[in-house]
GUBA-69443 format. One record per residue: residue in one letter; x, y, z of N, C-alpha, C in turn. Coordinates in steps of 0.02 Angstrom, whole numbers, padded with zeros to 5 digits, always signed. Atoms other than C-alpha are relative to their C-alpha. Example, Ala and Ser with C-alpha at 12.3 -4.5 7.8 and 13.67 -1.06 7.14 Angstrom:
! GUBA-69443
A+00045-00059+00000+00615-00225+00390+00045+00060+00000S-00042-00059-00003+00684-00053+00357-00039+00055+00037
***
This chain:
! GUBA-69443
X+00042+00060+00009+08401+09167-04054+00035-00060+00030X-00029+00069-00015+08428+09003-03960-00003-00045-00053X-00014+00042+00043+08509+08882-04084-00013-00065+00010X-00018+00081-00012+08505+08722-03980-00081-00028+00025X+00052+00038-00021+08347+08597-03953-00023-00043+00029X+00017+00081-00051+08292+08474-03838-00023-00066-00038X+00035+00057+00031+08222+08374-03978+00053-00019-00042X-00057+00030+00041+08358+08273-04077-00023-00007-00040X+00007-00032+00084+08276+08278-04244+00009+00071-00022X-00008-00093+00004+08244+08468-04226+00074+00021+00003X-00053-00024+00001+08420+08486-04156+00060-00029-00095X-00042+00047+00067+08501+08358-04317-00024+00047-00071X+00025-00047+00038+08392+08470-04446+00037+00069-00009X-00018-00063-00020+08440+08627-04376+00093-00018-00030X-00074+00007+00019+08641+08568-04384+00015+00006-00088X-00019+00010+00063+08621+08501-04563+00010+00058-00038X-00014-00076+00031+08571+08656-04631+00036+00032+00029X-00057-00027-00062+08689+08747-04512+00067-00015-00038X-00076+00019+00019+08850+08654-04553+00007-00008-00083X-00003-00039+00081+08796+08669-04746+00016+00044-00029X-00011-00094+00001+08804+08852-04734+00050+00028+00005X-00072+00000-00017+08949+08854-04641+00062-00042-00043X-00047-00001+00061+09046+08749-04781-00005+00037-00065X+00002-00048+00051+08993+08856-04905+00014+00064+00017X-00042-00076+00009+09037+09020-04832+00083-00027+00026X-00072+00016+00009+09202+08929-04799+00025-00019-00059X-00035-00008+00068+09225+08887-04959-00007+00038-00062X+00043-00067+00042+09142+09050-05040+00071+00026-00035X-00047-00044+00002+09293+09148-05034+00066-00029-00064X-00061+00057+00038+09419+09006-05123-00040-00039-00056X+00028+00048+00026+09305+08926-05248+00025-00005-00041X-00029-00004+00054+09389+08965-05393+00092-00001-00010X-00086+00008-00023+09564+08960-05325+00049-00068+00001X-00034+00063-00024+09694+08820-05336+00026-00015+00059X-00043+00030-00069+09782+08708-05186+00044+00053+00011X-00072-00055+00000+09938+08833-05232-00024+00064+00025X+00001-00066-00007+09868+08990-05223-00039+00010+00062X+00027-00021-00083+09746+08956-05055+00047-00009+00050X-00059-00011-00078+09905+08912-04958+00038+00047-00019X-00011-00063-00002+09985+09057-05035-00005+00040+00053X+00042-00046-00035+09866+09155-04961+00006+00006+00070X+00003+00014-00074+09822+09072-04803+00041-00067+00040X-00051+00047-00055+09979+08958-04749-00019-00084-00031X+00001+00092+00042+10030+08782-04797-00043-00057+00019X+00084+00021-00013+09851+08727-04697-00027+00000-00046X+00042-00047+00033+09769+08822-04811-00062+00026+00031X+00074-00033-00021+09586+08902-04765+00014-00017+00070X+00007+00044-00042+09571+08872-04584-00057+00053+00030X+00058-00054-00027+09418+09021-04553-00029+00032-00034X+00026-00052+00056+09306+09138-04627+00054+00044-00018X-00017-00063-00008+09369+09275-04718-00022+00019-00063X+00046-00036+00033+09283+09409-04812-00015-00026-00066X+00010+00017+00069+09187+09359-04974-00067+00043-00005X+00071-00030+00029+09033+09460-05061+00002+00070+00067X+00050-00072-00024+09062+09617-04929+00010-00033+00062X+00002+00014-00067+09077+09524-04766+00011-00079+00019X-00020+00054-00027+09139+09362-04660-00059-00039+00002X+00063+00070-00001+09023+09201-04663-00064+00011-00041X+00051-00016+00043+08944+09262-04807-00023-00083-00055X+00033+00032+00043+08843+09123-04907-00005-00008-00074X+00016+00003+00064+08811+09075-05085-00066-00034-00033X+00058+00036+00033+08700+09033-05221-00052-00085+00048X-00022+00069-00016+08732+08850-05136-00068+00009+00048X+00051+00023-00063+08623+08876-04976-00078+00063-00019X+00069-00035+00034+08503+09010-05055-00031-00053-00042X+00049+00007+00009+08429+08891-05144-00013-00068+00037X+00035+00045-00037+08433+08754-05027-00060+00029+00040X+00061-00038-00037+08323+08880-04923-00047+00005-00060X+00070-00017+00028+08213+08899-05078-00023-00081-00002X+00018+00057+00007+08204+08721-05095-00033-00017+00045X+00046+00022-00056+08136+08705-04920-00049+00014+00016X+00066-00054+00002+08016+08851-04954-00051-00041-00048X+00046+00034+00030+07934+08745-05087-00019-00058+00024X+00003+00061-00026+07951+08587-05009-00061+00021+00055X+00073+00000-00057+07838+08649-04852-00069+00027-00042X+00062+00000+00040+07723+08749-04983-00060-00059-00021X+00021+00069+00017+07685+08576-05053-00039-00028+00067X+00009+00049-00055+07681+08496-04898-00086+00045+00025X+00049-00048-00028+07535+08645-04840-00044-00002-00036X+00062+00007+00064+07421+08605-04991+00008-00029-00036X+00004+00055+00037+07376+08436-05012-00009-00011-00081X+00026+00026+00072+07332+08445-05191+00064+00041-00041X-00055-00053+00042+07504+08546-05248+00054-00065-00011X-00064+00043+00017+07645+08440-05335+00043+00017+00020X-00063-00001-00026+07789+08434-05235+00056+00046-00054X-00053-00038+00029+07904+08472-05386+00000+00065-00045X+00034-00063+00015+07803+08602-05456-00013+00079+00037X-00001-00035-00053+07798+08682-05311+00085+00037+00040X-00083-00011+00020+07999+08685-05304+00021+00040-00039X-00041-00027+00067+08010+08734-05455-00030+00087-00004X+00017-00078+00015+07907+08899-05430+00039+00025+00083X-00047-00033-00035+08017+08929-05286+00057+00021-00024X-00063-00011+00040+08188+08917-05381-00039+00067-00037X-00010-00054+00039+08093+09027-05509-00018+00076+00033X+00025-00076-00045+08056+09183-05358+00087-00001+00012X-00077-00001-00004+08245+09136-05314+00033+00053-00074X-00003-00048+00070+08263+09188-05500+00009+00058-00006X+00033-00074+00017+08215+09353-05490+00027+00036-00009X-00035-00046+00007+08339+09446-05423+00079-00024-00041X-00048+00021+00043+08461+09360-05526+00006+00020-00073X-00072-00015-00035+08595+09381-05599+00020+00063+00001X-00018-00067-00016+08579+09559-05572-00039+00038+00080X+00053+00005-00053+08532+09603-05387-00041+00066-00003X+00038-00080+00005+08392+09754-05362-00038+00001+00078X+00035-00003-00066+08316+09816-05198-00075-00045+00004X+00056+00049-00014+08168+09701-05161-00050-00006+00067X+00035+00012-00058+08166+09644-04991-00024+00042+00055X+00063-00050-00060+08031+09715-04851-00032+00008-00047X+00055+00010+00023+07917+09706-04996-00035-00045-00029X+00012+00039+00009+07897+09537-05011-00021-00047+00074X+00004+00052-00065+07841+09384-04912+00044-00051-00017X-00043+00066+00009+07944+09219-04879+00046+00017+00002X-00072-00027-00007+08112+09212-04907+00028+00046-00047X-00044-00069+00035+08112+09358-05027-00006+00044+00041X-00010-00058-00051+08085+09456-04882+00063+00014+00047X-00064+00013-00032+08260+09432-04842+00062+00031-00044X-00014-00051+00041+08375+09555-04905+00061-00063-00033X-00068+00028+00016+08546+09429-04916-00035-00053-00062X+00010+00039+00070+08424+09324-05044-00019+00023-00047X-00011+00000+00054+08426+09445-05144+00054+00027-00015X-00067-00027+00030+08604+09462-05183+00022-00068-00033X-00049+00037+00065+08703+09393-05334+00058-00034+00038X-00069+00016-00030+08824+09257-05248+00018-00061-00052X-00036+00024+00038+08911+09180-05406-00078-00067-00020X+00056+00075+00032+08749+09056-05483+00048-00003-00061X-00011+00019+00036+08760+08945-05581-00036+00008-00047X+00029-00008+00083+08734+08967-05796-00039-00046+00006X+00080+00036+00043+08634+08798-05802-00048+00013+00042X+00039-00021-00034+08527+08848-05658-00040+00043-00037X+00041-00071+00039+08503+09019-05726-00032-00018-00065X+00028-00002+00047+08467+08971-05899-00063-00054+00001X+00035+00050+00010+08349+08798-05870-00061+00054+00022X+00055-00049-00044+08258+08921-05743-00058+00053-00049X+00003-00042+00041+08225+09050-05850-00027-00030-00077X+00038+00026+00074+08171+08963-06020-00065-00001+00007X+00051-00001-00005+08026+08997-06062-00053-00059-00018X+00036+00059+00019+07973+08846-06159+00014-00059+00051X+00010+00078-00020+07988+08713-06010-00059+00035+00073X+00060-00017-00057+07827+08732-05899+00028-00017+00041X-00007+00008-00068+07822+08720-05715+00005-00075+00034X-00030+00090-00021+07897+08555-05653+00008-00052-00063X-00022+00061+00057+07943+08488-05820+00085-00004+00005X-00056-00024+00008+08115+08436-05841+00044+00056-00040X-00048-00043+00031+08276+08535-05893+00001-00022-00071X-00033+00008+00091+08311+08532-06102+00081+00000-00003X-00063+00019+00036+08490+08494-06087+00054-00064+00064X-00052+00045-00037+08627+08368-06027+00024+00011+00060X-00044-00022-00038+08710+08450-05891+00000-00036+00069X-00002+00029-00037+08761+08364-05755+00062+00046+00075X-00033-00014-00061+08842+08485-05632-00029+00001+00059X+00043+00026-00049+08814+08500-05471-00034+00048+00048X+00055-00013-00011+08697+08627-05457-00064-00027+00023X+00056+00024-00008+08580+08513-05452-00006-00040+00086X+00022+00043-00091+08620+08406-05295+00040+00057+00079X-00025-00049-00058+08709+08574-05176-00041+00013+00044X+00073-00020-00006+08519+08621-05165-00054-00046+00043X+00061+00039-00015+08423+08456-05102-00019-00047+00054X+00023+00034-00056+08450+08422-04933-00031+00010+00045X+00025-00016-00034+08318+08494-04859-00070-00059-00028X+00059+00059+00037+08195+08358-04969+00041-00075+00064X-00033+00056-00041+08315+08217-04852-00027+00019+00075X+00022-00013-00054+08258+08310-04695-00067+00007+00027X+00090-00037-00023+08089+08328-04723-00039-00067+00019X+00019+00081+00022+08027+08154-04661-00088-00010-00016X+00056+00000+00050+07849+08192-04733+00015-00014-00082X-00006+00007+00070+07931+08145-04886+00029-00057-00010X-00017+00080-00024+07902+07957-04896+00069-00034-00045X-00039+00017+00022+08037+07945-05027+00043+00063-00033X-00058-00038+00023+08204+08063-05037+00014+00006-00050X-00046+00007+00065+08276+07994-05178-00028+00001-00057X+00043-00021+00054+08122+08002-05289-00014+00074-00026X+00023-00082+00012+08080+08182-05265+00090+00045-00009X-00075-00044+00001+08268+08261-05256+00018-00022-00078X-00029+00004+00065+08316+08165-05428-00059+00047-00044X+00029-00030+00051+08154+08255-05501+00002+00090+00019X-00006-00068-00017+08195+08416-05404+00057+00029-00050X-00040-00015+00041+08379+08410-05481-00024-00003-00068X+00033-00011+00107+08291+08382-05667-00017+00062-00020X+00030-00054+00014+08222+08540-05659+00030+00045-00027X-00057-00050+00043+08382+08622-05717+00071-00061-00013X-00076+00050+00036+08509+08461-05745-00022-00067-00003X+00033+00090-00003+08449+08323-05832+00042-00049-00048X-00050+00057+00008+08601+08231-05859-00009-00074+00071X+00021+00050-00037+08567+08054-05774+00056-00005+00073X-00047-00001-00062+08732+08080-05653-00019+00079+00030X+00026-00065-00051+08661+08262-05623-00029-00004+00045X+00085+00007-00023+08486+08207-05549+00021-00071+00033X+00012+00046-00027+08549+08035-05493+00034+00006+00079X-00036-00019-00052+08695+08112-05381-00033+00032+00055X+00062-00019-00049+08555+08228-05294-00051-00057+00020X+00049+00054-00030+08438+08086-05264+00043-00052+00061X-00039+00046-00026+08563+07971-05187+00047+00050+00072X-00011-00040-00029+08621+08131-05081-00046-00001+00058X+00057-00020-00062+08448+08172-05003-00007-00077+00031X+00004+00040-00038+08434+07989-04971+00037-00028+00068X-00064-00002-00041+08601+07984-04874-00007+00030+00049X+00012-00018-00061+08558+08115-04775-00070-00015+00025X+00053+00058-00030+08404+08046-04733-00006-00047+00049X-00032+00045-00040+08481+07892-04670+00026+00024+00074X-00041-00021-00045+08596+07983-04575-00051+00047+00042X+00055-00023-00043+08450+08085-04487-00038-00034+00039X+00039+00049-00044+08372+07934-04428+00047-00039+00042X-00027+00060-00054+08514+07856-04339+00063-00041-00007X-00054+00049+00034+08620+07763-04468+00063+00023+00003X-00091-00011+00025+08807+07744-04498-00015+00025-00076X-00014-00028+00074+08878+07827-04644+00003-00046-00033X-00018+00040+00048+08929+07670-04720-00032-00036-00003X+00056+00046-00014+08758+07568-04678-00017+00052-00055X+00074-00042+00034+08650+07741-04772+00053-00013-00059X-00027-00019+00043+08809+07736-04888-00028-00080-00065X+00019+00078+00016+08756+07540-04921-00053-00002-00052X+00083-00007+00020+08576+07561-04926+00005+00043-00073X+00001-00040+00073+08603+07695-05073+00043-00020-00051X-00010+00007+00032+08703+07624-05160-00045-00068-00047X+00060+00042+00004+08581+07475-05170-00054+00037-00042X+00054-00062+00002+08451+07605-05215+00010+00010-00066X-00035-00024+00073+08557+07674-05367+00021-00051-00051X-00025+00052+00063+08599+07518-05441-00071-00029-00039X+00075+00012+00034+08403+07487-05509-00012+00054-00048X+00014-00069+00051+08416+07668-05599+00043+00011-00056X-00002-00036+00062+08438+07694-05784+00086+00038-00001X-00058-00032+00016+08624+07791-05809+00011+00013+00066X-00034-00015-00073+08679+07772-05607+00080-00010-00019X-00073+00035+00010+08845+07706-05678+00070+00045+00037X-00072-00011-00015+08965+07838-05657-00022+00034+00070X+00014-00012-00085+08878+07899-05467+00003-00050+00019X-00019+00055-00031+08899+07727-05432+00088-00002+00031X-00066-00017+00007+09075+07742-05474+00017+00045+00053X-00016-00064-00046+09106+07896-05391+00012-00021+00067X-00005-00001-00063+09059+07853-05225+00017-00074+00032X-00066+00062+00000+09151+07669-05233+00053+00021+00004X-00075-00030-00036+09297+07767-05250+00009+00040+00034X-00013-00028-00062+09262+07873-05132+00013-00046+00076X+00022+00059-00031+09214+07721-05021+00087-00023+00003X-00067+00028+00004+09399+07645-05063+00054+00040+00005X-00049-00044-00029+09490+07779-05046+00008+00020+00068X+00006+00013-00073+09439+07791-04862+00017-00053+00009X-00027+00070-00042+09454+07622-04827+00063+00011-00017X-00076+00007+00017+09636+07623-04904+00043+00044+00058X-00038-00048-00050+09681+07761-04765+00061+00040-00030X-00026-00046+00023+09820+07854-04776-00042+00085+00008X+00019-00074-00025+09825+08051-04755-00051+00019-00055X+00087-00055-00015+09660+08154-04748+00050+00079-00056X-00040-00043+00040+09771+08280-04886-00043+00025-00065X+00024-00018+00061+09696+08392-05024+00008-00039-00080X-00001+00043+00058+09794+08294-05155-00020-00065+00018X+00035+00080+00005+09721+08115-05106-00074+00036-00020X+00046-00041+00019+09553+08248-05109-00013+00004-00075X+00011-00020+00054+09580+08288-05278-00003-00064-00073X+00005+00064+00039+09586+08109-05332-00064-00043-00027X+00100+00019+00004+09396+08100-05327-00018+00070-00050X-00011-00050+00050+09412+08254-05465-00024+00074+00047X-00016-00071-00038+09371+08450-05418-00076+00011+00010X+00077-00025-00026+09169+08442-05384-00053+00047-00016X+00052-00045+00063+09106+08544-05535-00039-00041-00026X+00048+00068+00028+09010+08386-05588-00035-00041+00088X+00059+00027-00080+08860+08326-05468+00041-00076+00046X+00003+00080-00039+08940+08122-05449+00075+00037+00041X-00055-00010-00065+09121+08216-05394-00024+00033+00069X-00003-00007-00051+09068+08341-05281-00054-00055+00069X+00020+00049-00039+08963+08206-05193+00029-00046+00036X-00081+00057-00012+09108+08081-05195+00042+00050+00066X-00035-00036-00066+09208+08218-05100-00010-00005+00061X+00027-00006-00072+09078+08261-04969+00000-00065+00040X+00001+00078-00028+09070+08067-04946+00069-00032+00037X-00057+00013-00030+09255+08051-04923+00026+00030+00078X-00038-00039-00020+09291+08195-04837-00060+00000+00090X+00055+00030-00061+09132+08140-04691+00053-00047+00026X-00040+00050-00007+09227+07969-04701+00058+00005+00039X-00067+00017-00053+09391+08004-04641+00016+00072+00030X-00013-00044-00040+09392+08160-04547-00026-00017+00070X+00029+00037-00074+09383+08128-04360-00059+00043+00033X+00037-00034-00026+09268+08284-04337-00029+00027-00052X+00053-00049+00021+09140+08406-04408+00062+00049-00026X-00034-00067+00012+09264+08552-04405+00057-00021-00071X-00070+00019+00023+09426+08443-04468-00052-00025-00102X+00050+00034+00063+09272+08375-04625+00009+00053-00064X+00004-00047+00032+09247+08558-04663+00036+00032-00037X-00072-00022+00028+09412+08619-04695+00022-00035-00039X-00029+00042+00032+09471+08465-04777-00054+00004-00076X+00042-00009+00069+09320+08491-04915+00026+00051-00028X+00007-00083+00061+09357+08683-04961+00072-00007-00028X-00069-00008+00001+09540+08658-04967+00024-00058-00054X-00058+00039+00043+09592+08594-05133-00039+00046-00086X+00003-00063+00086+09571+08666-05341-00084-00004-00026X+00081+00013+00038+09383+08604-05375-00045+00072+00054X+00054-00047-00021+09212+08689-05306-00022+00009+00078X+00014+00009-00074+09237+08728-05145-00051+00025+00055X+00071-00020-00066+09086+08810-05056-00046-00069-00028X+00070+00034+00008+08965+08673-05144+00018-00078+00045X+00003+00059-00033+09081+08524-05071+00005+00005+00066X+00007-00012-00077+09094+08611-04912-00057+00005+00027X+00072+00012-00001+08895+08621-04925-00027-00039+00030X+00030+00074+00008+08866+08460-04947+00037-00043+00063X-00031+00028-00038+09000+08384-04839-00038+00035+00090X+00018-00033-00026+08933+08506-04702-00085-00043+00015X+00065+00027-00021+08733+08435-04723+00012-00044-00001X+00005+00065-00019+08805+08266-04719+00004-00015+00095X+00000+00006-00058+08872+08278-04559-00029+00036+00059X+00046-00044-00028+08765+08406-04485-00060-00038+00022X+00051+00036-00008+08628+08277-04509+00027-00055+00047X-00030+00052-00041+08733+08135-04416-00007+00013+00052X-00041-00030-00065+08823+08223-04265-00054+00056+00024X+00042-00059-00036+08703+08382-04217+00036+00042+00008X+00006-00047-00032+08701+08538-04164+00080+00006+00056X-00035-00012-00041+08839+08490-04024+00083+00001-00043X-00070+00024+00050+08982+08459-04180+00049+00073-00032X-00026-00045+00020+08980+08643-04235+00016+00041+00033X-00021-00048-00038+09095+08762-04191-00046+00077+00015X+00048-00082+00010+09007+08917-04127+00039+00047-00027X-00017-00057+00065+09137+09034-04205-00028+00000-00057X+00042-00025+00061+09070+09001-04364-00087-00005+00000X+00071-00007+00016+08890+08997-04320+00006+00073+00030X+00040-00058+00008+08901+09170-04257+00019+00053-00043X+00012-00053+00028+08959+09264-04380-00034-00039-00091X+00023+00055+00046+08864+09155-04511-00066+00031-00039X+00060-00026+00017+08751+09253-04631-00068-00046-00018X+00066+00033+00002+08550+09212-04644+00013-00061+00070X-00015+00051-00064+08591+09099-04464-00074+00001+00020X+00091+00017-00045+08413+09158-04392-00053-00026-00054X+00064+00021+00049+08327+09119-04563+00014-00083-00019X-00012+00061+00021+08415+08953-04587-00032-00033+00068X+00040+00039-00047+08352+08903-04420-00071+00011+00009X+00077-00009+00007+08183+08960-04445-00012-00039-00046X+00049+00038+00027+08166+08858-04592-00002-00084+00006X-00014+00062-00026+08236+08705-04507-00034-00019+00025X+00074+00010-00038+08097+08709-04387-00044-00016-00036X+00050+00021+00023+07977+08726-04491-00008-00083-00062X-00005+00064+00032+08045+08570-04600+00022-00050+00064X+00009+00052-00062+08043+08480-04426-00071+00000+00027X+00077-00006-00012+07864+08548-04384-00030-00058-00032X+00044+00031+00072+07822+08468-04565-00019-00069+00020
***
């Protein structure tokens, strides 16, 4: 499949999701691992390539499975005017569901993206996902029943930032994240995410869309500590000094929606490249495929298509389905 596009939205789309994918199967393998034990492993760098996780190299997680379901509902919506956007989300996550958290043969007898065998495999979900999902007492696009504020909720929602049929990012992504984390820094960190990349899809500097959103977030109800967050992410770049896992880890470990956001924000900020962004996200004790995710669709949306290395796009699982649904959220 040809990856590259003559059209610079199509091509910026295509990257985001792309270099999302690609920080999450870079940081698949190490997520749970400390600073100590990934240079152990792989040298006082630490990570600097795929290597095997779930069964095979550039394998994926939960992380970009359900950004792909997220995009599957998002165009549903978009295809039938009279369907609620987050309703329509939300019965995607719950087909995502299915084969969770135990995988079973499925795909080739489904349509969409359950017709895709790698979505239905078990790649480490998350408990509040699984359980909000799954309850039976919260109907279809109502919020989540509990606090949680990890960052499940915003790994998932930048395909709502890409879709520019969707006159407002930051409205629909905070009610996408509600759907399973309705802690106010869960749902505010995803909103302020899709808006970001957004920005950054149309043109902007990081620290103009970084502006604009924070502007954005300061009118909303419990923004306080995502405000926070990405101020000190914000100041910790400006302050300079080395691009190092421990200055990294000073924005905390990215199991909570406002850090790993903060990260991806930093770790955009002062890396001079795409590649040098990627590595510098997975490589420290917090959640490293979701900030390599995120860090990944930030700059994916910026830079394009020409930023990523092709080693890791070709051995990069779901590559032809992530660009199929890029298109079609550029068609949209």
């Amino acid at each position: 499949m040809d990856i590259l596009s003559d059209d610079p939205v199509t091509d910026r789309i295509r990257a985001s999701l792309l270099a999302g994918a690609i920080g999450d199967a870079l940081g698949a393998p190490v997520e749970f691992h400390t600073i100590g034990r990934i240079r152990a492993r792989h040298g006082v760098h630490g990570l600097r390539d795929y290597v095997p996780a779930y069964g095979r190299r550039g394998a994926v997680t939960d992380d970009t499975q359900m950004t792909l379901f997220t995009a599957e509902g998002l165009l549903e919506a978009l295809r039938a005017p009279d369907s609620a956007p987050g309703s329509a989300i939300d019965a995607a996550y719950r087909r995502w569901l299915r084969p969770q958290p135990t995988p079973f043969p499925g795909a080739g007898r489904e349509s969409g993206l359950l017709a895709e065998a790698a979505l239905w495999a078990t790649r480490a979900p998350g408990h509040t996902c699984l359980s909000a999902l799954a309850n039976p007492g919260r109907g279809l696009g109502e919020r989540a029943d509990n606090n949680s504020k990890g960052c499940g909720g915003v790994m998932r929602v930048a395909p709502i930032g890409l879709c520019r049929r969707v006159g407002d990012p930051f409205a629909l992504a905070s009610a996408a994240a509600r759907l399973t984390h309705n802690h106010p820094s869960g749902y505010l960190a995803a909103a302020a995410f899709a808006l970001l990349v957004r920005r950054l899809l149309d043109g902007e500097a990081l620290r103009d869309a970084l502006a604009v959103t924070l502007d954005r977030l300061a009118g909303e109800p419990g923004h306080e500590e995502t405000t926070a967050a990405l101020l000190q992410a914000r100041a910790l770049a400006e302050a300079g000094g080395p691009a190092t896992p421990e200055r990294l880890m000073q924005l905390g470990g990215g199991w909570v929606a406002e850090e790993a956001l903060a990260i991806a924000l930093w770790c955009a900020l002062v890396a001079p490249d795409l590649e040098s962004a990627l590595l510098l996200a997975i490589n420290h004790d917090g959640d490293s495929d979701s900030t390599g995710s995120l860090t990944g669709n930030l700059l994916g949306a910026a830079l394009g298509m020409a930023a990523i290395p092709a080693r890791w796009l070709a051995d990069l699982e779901l590559r032809e389905c992530i660009v199929r649904v890029a298109d079609e959220l550029a068609a949209a």
